[in-house]
N, C-alpha and C positions, 0 to 999 in steps of 0.2 A: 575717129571722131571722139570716143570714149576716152582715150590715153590726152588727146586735146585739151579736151574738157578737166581732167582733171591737174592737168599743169597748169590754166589755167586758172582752177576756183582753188587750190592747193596756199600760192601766194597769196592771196587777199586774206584766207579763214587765220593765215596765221601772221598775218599782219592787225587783221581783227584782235586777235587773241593779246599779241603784245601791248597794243594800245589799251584794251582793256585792264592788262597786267599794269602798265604805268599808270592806268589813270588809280587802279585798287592804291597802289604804291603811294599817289600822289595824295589819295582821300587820308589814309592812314599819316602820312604826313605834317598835315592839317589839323588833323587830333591833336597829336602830339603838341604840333605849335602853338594850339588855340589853347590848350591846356596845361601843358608846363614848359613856362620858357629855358626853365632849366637845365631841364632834361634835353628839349631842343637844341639846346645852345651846344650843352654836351658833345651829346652822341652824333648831331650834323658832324661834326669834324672827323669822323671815320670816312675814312677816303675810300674803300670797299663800298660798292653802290649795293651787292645784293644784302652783305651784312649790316649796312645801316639799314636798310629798305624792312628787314627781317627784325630788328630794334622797335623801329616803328608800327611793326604789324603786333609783334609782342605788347607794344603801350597801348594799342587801338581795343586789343580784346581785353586788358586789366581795364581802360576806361568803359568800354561798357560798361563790363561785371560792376565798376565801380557808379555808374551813372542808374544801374537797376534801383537800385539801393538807396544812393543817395538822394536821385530827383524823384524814382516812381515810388519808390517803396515799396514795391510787386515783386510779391515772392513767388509767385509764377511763372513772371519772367526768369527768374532765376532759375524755376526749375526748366524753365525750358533751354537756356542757356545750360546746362547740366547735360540735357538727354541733349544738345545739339554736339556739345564736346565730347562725348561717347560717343555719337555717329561719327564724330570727324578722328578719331583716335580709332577708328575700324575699317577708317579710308574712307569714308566718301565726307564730299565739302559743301556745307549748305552754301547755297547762291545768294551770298550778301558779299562785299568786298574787304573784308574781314576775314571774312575764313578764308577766302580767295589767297589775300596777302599773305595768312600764316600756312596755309598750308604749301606756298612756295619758299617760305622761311623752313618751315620743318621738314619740307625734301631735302634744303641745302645744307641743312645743319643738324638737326636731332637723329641721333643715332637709330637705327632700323629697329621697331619693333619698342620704339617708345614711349612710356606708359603717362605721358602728361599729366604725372601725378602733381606738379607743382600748381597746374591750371584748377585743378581738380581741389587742389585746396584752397586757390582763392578763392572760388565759389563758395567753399563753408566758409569761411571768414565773410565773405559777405553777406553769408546766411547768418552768419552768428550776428552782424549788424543790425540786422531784422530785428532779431529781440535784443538790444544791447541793454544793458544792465553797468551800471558801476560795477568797476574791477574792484577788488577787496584788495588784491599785491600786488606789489606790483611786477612780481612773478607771471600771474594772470593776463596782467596788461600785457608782458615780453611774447607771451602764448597768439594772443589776438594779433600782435603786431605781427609774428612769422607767418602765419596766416595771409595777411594781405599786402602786405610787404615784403618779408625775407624770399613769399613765393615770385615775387616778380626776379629778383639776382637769378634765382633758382634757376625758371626761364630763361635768361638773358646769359647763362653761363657756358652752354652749348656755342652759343653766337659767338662769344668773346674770348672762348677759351678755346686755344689749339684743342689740348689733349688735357680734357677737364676730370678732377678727380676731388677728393675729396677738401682739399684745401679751397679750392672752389668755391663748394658748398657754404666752408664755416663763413668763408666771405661774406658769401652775398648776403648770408644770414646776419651777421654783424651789420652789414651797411643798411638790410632792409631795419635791422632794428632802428639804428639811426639815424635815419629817414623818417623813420614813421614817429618816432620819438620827436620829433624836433615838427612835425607835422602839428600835431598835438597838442604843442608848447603853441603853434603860430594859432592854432584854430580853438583856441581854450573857450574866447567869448563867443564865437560863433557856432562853437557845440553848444554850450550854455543855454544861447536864447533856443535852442532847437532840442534842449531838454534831455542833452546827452554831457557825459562826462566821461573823459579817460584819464582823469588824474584818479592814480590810485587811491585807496580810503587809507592803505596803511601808511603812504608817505605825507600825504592829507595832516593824518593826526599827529605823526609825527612832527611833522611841523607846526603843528594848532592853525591849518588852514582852515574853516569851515565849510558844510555845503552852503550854508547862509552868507558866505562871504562869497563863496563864486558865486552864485547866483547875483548878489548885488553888485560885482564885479570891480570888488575891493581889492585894491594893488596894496597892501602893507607888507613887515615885514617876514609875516609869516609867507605873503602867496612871495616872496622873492626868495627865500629860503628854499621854497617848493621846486618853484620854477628854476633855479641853478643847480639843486639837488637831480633834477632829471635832466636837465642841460647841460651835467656835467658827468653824466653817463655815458647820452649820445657822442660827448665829445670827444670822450675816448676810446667809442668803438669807432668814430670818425678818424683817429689818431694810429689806431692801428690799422685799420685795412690800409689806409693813406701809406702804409709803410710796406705794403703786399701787391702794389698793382705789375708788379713785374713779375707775375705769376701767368699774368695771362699775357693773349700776343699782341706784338708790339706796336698795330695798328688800334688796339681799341685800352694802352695804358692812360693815354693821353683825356680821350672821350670820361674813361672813370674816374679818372683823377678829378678832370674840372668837375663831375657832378659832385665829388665828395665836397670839395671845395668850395661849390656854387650853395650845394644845401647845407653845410655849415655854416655858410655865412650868413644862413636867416635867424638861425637864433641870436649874431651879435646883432641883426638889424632889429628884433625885440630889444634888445637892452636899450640898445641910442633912444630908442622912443618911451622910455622910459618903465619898461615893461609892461606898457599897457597893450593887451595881446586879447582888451575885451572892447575898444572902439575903433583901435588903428586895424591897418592892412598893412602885415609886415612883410617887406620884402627887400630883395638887393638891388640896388639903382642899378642900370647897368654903366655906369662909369667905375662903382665899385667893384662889379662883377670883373672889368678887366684888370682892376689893379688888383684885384684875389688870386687872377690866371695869372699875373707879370710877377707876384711877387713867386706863384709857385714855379713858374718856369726858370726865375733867376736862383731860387734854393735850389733847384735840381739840377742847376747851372747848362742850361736849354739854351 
């Protein structure tokens, strides 16, 4: 009766368990969709279901961290997202579909015994958003941006890279500056009215930008000086990893290629609109996003 019963309830608990695994998979999904179609667009195209699936559970906990902050403003939550990632990095998994998702990503991929120091710094970066302050360099600014950006490569390197070492690292760190730079440039009037600013004070004066001019959300020829002086940073840290993705393996060159490409091409969609980055919503159409992917597939001769 007893050996019955448990062949029995034995299939259903782990048919429970999987439908529950795809639907964490499919919640984390969703995230990512609903929030950056870039990214989306991206990394879907890795043909590996648990390494895409492990992508997405990585996006799902940086859009938390990143939604504490941005919509609550609760640094609470933050601390408790903190003491929830120490419990999950000591083995056990809170029961939300989040930890669910990455802690079946970090079985399949993070090496034993490892110290999710890169999660650990998003959190201060998003702590440091709490109090954010004008950067004075834009040295300062490159510091904040590794923080909530380079740590996301950081994460996502395990995933994408067979056998990850340091070249890696400088990557993701280059891309997340990149990224987060050209983030910045898109979101200039939208920090503004919301009383934050990440354009540096030192490139600021150098160019004779004013904070009286951002705030009034004057496009002349200083804030265009400003805005290509930093748009022409990210673009050549976009210029060079763009020339590194064959570093990692060859199911996820394709996925990082398009992002580099997809978010480089928001800064030129600032310029078409005349750099105005303080009433428009800049983005890539998606008919330009394919002819961004056609033209890099025919330079790489794909």
């Amino acid at each position: 009766m007893t050996d019955r019963m448990t062949t029995d309830i034995t299939p259903i608990a782990s048919v429970s368990r999987r439908l529950r695994d795809a639907f964490d998979d499919f919640r984390c999904r969703i995230v990512i969709r609903r929030h950056s179609k870039t990214f989306h667009k991206a990394f879907s195209a890795i043909a590996d279901p648990e390494k895409r699936n492990a992508v997405y559970a990585v996006y799902a906990f940086c859009r938390y961290a990143d939604d504490i902050v941005d919509t609550d403003g609760n640094a609470h939550a933050l601390d408790t997202l903190e003491r929830e990632l120490a419990s999950f990095r000591d083995g056990r998994t809170p029961e939300r579909f989040r930890w669910r998702a990455l802690r079946r990503a970090a079985d399949r991929f993070y090496p034993k015994g490892y110290d999710f120091r890169p999660f650990f710094d998003m959190i201060e970066g998003q702590r440091r958003e709490l109090d954010h302050r004008n950067y004075r360099t834009f040295d300062e600014l490159l510091s904040y941006c590794r923080l909530v950006a380079g740590t996301v490569g950081l994460m996502l390197v395990p995933i994408l890279a067979d056998n990850h070492d340091d070249r890696h690292e400088h990557f993701a760190v280059d891309l997340g500056h990149a990224m987060q730079l050209t983030n910045i440039l898109r979101d200039v009037g939208e920090d503004a009215r919301n009383g934050k600013t990440y354009l540096p004070l030192d490139l600021m004066n150098l160019h004779g930008y004013t904070v009286k001019d951002l705030r009034s959300g004057r496009i002349n020829e200083a804030f265009i000086a400003l805005f290509e002086d930093i748009a022409g940073r990210a673009e050549n840290l976009f210029a060079r990893v763009l020339k590194k993705t064959a570093i990692f393996s060859s199911d996820a060159r394709f996925p990082i290629a398009a992002s580099i490409i997809l978010y480089r091409g928001i800064i030129d969609a600032c310029r078409k609109n005349g750099y105005d980055v303080f009433t428009k919503k800049n983005f890539v159409p998606k008919s330009e996003k394919y002819r961004l992917i056609g033209e890099y597939l025919a330079s790489a001769g794909k």
